[in-house]
VMD Tcl script that draws the C-alpha trace (Angstrom):
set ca {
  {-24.65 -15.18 21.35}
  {-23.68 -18.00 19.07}
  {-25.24 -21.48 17.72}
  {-22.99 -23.01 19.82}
  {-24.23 -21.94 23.16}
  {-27.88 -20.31 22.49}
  {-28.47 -20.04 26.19}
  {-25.79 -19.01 28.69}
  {-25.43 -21.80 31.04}
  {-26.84 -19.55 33.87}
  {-29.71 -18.87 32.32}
  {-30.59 -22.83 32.01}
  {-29.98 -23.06 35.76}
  {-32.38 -20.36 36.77}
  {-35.27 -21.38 34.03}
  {-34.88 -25.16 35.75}
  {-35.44 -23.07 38.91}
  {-38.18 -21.02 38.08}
  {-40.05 -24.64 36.98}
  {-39.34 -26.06 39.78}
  {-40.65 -23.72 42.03}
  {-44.07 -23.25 39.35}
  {-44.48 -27.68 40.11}
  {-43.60 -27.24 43.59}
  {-46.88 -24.82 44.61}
  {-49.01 -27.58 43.44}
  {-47.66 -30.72 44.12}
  {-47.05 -29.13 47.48}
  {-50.82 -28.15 48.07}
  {-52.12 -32.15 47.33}
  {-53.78 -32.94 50.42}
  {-52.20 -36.60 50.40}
  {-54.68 -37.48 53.32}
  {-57.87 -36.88 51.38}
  {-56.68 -36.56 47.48}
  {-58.59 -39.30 45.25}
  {-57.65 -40.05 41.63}
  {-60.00 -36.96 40.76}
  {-57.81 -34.70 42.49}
  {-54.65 -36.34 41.52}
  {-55.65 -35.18 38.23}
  {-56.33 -31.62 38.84}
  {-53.24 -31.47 39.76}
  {-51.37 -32.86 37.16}
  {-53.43 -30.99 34.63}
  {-52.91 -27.49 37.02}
  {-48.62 -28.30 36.93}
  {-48.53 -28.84 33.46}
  {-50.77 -26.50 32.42}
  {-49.14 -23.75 34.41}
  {-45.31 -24.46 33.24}
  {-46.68 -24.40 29.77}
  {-48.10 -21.24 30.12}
  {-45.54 -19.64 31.97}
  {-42.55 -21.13 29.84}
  {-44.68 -19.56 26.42}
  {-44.60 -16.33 28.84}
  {-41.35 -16.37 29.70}
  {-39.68 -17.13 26.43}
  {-41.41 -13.91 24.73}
  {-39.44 -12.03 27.97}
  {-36.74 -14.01 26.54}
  {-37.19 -12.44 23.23}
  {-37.92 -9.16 24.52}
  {-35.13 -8.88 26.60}
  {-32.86 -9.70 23.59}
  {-34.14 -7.41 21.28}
  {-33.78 -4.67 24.02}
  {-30.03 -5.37 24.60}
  {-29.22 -5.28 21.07}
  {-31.32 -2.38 20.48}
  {-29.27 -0.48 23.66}
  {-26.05 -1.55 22.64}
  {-26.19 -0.46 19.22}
  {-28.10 3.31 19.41}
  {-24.25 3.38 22.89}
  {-22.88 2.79 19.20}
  {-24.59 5.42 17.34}
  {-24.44 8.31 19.88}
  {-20.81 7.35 20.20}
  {-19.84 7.55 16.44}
  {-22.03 10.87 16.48}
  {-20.76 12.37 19.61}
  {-18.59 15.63 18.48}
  {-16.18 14.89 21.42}
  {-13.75 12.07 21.69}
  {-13.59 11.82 25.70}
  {-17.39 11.90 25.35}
  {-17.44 9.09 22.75}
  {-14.93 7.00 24.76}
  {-16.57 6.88 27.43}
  {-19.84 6.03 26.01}
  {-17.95 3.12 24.85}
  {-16.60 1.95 28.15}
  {-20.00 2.00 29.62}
  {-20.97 -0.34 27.19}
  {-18.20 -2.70 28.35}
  {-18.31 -4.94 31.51}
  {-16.33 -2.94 34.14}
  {-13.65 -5.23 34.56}
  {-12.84 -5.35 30.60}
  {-13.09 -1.38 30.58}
  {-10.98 -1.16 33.27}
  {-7.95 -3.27 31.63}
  {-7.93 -0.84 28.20}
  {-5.79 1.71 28.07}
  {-7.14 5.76 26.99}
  {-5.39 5.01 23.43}
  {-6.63 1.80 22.69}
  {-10.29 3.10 23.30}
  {-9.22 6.10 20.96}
  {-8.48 3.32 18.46}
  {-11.90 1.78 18.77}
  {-13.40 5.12 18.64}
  {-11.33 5.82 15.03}
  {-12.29 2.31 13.76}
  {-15.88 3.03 14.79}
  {-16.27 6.55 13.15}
  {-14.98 5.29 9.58}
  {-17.44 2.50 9.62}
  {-21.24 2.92 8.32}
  {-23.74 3.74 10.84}
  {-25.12 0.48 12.36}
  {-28.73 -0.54 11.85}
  {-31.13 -1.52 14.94}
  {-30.80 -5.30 14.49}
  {-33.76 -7.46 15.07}
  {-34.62 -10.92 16.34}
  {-32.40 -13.70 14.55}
  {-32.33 -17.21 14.74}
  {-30.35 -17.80 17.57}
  {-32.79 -15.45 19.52}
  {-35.92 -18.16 18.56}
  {-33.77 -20.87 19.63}
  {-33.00 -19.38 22.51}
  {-36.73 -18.83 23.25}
  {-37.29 -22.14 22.01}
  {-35.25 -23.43 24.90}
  {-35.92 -21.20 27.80}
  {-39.75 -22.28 27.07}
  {-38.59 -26.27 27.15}
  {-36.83 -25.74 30.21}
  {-39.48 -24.66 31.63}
  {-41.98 -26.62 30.48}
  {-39.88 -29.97 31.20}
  {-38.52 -29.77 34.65}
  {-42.71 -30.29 35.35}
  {-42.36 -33.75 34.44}
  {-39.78 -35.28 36.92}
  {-41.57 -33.85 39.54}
  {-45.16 -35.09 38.51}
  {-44.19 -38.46 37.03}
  {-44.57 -40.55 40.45}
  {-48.14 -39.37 40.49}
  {-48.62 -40.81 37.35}
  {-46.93 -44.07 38.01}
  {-47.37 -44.61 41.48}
  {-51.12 -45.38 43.18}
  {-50.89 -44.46 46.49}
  {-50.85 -40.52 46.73}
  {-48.76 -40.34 49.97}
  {-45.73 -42.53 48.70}
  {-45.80 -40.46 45.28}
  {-45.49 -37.08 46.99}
  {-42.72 -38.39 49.16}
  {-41.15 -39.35 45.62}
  {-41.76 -36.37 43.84}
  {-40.68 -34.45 46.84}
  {-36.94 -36.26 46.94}
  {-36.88 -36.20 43.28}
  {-37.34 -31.90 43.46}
  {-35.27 -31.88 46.25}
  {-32.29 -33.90 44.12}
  {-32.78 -30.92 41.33}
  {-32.59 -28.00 43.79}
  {-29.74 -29.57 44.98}
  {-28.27 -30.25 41.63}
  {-29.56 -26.92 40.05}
  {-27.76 -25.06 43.26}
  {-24.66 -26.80 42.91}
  {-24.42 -26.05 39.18}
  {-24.98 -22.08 40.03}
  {-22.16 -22.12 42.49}
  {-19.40 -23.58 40.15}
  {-20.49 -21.54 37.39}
  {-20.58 -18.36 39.53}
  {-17.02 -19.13 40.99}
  {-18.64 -19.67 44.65}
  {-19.13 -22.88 47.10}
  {-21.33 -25.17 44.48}
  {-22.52 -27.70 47.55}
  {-23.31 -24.40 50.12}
  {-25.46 -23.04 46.82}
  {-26.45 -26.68 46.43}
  {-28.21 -26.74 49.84}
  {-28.96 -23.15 49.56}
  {-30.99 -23.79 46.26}
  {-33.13 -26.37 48.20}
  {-33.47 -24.49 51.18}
  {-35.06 -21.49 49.15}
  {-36.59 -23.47 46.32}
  {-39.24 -24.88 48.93}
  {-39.25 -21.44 50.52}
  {-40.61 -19.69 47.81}
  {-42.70 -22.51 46.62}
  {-44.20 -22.45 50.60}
  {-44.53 -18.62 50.07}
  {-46.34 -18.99 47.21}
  {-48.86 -21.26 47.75}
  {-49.35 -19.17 51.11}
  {-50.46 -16.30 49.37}
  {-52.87 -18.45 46.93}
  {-50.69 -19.25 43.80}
}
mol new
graphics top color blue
foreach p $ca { graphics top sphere $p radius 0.5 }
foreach p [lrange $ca 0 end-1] q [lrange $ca 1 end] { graphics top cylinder $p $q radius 0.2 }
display resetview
């Protein structure tokens, strides 16, 4: 992880997603028909009180599932560099490699890490660092923010029924957008994950309000 790029650019995508759906449950259970100002309000309040809560929520997951990947990576270290066998130690090493990069280094060169790594000190457990809190940081703003596109046109617009229709094209625009981002990152069809995104996005929202979220 560096300053540069706190968050992987995946990770934005799917915390945009995970808002999205959070809005969607409640602008999606408005009764447009018989919602007064009153209720309008509720709902507003409900959204942005439930992406705040969950981003907080999800940012300490954030944090925890940071702390545990360094924490992992570095005791792969220390069993390596205290293994009495070199196969042993080399392949402790690979597994902590993505399988494609293992697969491309060759038996000596993982000797040679396994020398370099035996000569050096004994790594500490490292702990949260400030990259990590920005990261948080972010993953909770992400969250947090993609409430507000959605829920705007109820705040602007009077009549109930035309701001729902709104807020619904303006989610549908971000599923779409937020799909189409995933695929080009991912290497696959960005418009088929595009319409994909959408297609599940109000799926899951639909689920959840079904089962009373």
């Amino acid at each position: 992880m560096t300053s540069a790029r706190v968050l992987d650019p995946i990770d934005r995508v799917t915390e945009v997603l995970f808002g999205l759906i959070m809005v969607l449950t409640f602008t999606g259970s408005l009764s447009v028909a018989e919602a007064g100002r009153d209720d309008t309000r509720t709902m507003l309040i409900g959204a942005l009180g439930c992406n705040f809560a969950w981003g907080i929520i999800d940012a300490v997951l954030f944090l925890m599932g940071g702390l545990a990947n360094k924490g992992r990576t570095v005791l792969a270290l220390i069993a390596a560099r205290r293994s009495a066998s070199s196969e042993n130690a080399q392949q402790i090493i690979a597994e902590i490699l993505p399988a494609p990069v293992a697969g491309l280094i060759q038996p000596a060169e993982f000797a040679l890490f396994e020398q370099r790594l035996r000569q050096q000190p004994e790594p500490a457990i490292p702990g949260l660092d400030g990259d990590d809190w920005r990261g948080a940081l972010g993953v909770f703003l992400l969250v947090f923010l993609s409430t507000f596109p959605v829920v705007i046109p109820f705040i602007v617009i009077g009549n109930a029924a035309l701001a729902l229709r709104v807020s619904n094209a303006i989610a549908i625009v971000m599923l779409l957008v937020t799909g189409y981002s995933y695929g080009r990152l991912t290497g696959r069809s960005a418009w088929g994950w595009g319409v994909g995104m959408v297609l599940v996005g109000l799926t899951l929202a639909g689920l959840t309000m079904a089962l009373g979220g």
